[in-house]
Each structure stands twice: as structure tokens, then as C-alpha cells.
C-alpha positions in Angstrom: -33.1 9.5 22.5 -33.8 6.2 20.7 -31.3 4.7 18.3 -32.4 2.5 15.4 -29.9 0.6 13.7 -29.9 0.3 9.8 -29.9 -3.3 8.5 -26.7 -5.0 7.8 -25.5 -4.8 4.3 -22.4 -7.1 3.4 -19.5 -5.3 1.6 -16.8 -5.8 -0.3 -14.2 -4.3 1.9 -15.4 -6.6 4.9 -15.5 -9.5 3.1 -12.4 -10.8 5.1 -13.2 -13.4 8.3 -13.7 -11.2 11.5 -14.8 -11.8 15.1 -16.0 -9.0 16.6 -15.7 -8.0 20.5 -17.9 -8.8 23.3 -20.6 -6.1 24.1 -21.0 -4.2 27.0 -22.5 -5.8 30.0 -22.7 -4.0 33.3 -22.0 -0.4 34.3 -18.7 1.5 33.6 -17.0 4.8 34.6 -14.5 5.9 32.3 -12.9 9.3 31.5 -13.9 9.2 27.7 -16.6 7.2 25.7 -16.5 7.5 21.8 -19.8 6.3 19.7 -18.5 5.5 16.4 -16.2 2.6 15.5 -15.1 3.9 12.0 -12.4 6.4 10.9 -13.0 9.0 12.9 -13.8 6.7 16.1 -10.9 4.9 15.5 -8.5 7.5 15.1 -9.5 10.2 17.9 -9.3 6.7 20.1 -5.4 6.7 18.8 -4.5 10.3 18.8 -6.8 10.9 22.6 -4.9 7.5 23.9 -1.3 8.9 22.5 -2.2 12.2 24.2 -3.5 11.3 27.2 -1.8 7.7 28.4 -3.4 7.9 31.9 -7.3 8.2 30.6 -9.6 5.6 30.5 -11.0 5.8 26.9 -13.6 3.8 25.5 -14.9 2.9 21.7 -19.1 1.7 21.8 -19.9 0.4 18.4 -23.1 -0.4 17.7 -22.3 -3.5 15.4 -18.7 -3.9 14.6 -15.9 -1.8 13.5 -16.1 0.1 9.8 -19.9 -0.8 9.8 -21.1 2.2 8.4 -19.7 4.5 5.5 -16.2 4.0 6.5 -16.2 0.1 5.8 -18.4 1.2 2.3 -16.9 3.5 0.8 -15.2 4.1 -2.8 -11.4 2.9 -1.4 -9.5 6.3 -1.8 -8.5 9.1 0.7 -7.4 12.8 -1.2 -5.7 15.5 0.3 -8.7 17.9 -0.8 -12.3 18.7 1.3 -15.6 18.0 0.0 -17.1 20.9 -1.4 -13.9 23.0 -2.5 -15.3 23.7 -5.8 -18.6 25.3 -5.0 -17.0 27.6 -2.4 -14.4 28.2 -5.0 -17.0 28.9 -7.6 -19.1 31.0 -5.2 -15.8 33.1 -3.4 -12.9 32.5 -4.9 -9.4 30.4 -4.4 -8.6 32.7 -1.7 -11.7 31.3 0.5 -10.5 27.6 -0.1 -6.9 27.7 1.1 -8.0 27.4 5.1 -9.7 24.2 4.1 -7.1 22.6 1.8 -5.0 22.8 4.9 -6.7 21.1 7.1 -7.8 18.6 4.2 -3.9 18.1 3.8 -3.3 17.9 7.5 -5.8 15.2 7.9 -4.2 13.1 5.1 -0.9 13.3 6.0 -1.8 12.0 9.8 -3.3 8.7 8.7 -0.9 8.5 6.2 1.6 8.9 8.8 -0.1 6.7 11.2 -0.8 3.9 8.3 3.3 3.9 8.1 4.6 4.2 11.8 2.6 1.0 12.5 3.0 -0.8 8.9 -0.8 -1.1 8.6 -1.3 -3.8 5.7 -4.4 -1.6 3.8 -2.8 -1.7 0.1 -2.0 1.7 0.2 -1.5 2.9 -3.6 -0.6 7.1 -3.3 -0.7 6.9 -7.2 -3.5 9.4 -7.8 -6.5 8.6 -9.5 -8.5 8.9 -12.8 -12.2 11.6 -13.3 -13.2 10.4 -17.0 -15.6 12.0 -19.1 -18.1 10.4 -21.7 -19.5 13.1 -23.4 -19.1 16.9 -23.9 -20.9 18.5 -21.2 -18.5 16.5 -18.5 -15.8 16.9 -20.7 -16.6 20.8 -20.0 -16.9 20.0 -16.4 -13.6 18.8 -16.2 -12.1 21.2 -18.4 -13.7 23.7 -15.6 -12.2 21.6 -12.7 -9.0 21.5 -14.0 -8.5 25.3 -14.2 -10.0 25.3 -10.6 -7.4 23.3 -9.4 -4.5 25.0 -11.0 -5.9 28.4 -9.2 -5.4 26.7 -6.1 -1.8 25.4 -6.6 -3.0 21.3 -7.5 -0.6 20.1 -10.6 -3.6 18.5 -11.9 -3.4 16.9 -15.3 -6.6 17.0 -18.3 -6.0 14.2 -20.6 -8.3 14.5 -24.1 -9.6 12.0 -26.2 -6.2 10.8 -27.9 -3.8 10.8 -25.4 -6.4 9.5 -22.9 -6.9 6.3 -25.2 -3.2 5.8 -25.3 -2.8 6.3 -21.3 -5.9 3.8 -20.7 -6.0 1.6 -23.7 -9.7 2.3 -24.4 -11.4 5.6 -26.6 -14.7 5.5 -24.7 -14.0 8.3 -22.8 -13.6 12.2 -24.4 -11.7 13.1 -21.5 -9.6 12.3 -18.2 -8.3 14.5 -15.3 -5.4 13.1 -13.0 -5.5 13.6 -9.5 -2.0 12.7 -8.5 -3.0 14.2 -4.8 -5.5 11.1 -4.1 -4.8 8.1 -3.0 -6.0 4.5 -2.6 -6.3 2.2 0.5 -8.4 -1.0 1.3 -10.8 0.5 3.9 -11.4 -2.6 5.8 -7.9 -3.7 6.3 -7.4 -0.3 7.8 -10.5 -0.2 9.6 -9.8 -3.7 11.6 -5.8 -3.1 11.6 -6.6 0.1 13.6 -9.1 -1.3 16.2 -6.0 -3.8 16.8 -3.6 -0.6 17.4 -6.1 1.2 19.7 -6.6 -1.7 21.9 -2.7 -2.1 22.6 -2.6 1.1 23.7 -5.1 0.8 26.3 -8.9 1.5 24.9 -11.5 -0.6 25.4 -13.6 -1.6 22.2 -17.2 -2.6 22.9 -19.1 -4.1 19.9 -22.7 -4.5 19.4 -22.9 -2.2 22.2 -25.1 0.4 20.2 -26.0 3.4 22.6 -29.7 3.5 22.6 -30.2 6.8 24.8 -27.6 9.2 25.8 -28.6 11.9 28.5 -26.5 15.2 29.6 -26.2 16.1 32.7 -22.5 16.8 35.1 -21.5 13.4 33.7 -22.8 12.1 30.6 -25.0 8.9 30.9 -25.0 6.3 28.0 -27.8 3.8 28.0 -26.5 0.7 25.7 -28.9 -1.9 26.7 -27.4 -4.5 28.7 -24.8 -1.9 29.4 -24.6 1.6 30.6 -21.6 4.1 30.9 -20.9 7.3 32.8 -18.6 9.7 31.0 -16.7 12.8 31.8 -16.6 13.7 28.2 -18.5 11.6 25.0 -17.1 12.1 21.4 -20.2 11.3 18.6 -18.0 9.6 15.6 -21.5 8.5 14.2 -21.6 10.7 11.4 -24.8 10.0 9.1 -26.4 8.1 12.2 -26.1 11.0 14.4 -30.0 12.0 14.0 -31.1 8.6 15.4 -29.4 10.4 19.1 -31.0 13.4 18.9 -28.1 15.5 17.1 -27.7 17.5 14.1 -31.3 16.5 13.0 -31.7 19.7 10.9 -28.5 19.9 9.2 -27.2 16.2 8.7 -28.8 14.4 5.7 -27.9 10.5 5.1 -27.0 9.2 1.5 -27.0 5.8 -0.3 -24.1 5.5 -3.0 -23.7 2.7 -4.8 -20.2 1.5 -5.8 -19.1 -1.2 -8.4 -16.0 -2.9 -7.8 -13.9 -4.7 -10.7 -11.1 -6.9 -11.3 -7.8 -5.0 -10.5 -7.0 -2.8 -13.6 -3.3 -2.9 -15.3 -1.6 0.0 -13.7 -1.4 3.3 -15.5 1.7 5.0 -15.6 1.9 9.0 -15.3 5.0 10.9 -16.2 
């Protein structure tokens, strides 16, 4: 299957000076190929590698590490999976508790991860701030916040008064506190984890994107100038999946757009 790469967009998060590694030239053999040099890339490179010392793991990225939506995201990581509140609203709290586990498990392993290796990504676990302007999302949140209480978060809904005195502004009717997310810079952790990966023993190809990838006893990778043959390939490609052939009727990409400001004067929550 053809893969068409997406043109590159600069972000904020990579702003900082990078040099990205050499492509792959020539054939390979290894035990383990991983497509996808962003979070999930990165870390099943770290947790595979810690696992299983003696395997020859590779990471093909098709431009350089945190390209796609894990170097362009929002900058915050929460202990809670996307989608909770529909399947809350559609079966009940009891339905969402298998989820929130994992969603809490995942968390606590990069955090965990983040702190055995000292990664330098201005982790802040400080919570964060959903504010309302008007009264139909001050009713969303209002909804929210009982949500979460149901399923044991010690969320906090903030009206118009005491939401002025927390933020120093009365624009907003409303504020819920979500002490269980957490910010990071994306792109320090991104490029602090490729450096982790690699002294453990994987090799990271960039600009290597994998144009064709056929199934057969091994798995064969076509990357242009390079080709790989794999006992077992791990897609960490997540909304650039479709361009291989995968998960064309399910997986849907989306553009967000995110405004970044001057650091704001810290709010403390009692």
C-alpha cells in the first residue's frame, strides 16, 4: 500500500533546534520494526527493549520524531479516556470503570518513566481548568461535574464569583477543576525519549517513511531506499494508518487548532 505523507507544518512544541537521524539505506533483518515515532512508538520501543534486552527492535519514522499529533497537541496528559462521558451517558458509571483503569495505568507509566529517567518536559501535575462563557456550557459542565463525582473524580465546579476571584477575570460563568490532568511540553518528551530508546539498544530511522508493507511468514517493509524484514511490525501511526491500508473504515483524521499564550500566573487550588 502507498503512503502519502502530509505536508510539514512547524509547531510550537518543536520549535527547539533538532537534527534528525539518518534514514534507512539498505536491507535489514530485525526481530521488531515499529512505524510510528511519536508516543506510542516511542514508548512500546522502551517498554519491548526493557522486556526483551536480546531483540533487535527498530523505530521507522517517516519524518522525525513527534511529527504527527504527538509533537501538536494541546500539552496535557489526564488520567481519564476519551469518550468516558458518552458511554457514561449511554450505560452508566458501572460501564466506565474498566476504562478509567487502563486510562490511569497508562498515566502512571509515563509518568513513572518521565521520573526514573529525569526527562526535562516541564511536567506541571497541577490539574487544569474547563471554563464556561455562557449558560448552555455552564450546564454542560454542571452535567460533567456530577459525571465525574459518579465515578469517584474529586472534581471541583467553580461559579461565576468564586471563579473571578480564583482567575482574576469575570468573563467566564463557570470553571471545572480537573486536578487528575496534567501538563508536559510534548516535544521535550518526545526528543528526550528517542534519546532513552536508543541507549537501550533500538535503532531509530528518520525520514524512513514505509511506503508499502506486505504480509507474508515475515513481514516486508518497503521504505524507499530501504527495506526491512520483520518477525513482528507494530503500526504506532495512529491517524496515518489508512495511508497503509489499515483501519480505513473506522479511523477518521482531525485538524485541531490550538492557541498558545504567554505563561499564565499560577492558580492555586485548596
Amino acid at each position: 500500500m502507498k503512503c502519502a505523507l502530509w505536508d510539514n507544518v512547524s509547531s510550537f512544541w518543536l520549535a527547539e533546534e533538532y537534527t534528525p537521524n539518518p534514514p534507512l539505506i539498505g536491507q535489514i533483518q530485525v526481530d521488531i520494526a515499529i512505524i510510528g515515532g511519536g508516543v506510542t512508538g516511542l514508548s512500546s520501543a522502551y517498554h519491548l527493549k526493557q522486556r526483551y534486552p536480546e531483540k533487535h527492535i527498530v523505530l521507522l519514522e517517516g519524518q522525525a520524531v513527534g511529527f504527527g499529533a504527538s509533537g501538536r497537541n494541546s500539552g496535557f496528559i489526564s488520567q481519564e479516556y476519551h469518550g468516558w462521558y458518552e458511554r457514561f451517558q449511554r450505560k452508566g458509571a458501572a460501564t466506565v470503570e474498566p476504562y478509567a483503569r487502563y486510562a490511569e495505568r497508562g498515566y502512571q507509566l509515563l509518568v513513572q518513566t518521565i521520573r526514573a529517567h529525569a526527562i526535562t518536559c516541564d511536567l506541571q501535575e497541577r490539574g487544569a481548568l474547563l471554563l464556561a462563557k455562557d449558560a448552555a456550557e455552564t450546564r454542560s459542565l454542571e452535567d460533567h461535574a456530577q459525571a465525574y463525582r459518579q465515578i469517584g473524580r474529586a472534581v471541583q465546579l467553580w461559579q461565576r464569583a468564586e471563579l473571578a476571584t480564583r482567575i482574576q477575570t469575570d468573563f467566564y460563568s463557570a470553571g471545572l477543576f480537573l486536578p487528575h490532568w496534567s501538563l508536559l511540553h510534548p516535544g521535550k518528551l518526545i526528543r528526550r525519549l528517542k534519546t532513552i530508546v536508543e541507549r537501550l539498544g533500538v535503532v531509530v530511522y528518520e525520514g524512513t517513511p514505509v511506503q508499502h508493507l506486505h504480509q507474508g511468514k515475515a513481514m516486508a517493509l518497503d521504505c524507499g531506499a530501504g527495506q526491512v524484514r520483520a518477525a513482528t511490525v507494530i503500526l504506532a501511526t495512529n491517524a496515518y494508518t489508512p495511508k497503509l491500508g489499515f483501519l480505513r473504515s473506522v479511523l477518521m483524521p482531525l485538524h485541531l487548532f490550538v492557541v498558545v499564550t504567554q505563561p499564565l500566573e499560577t492558580v492555586e487550588v485548596e
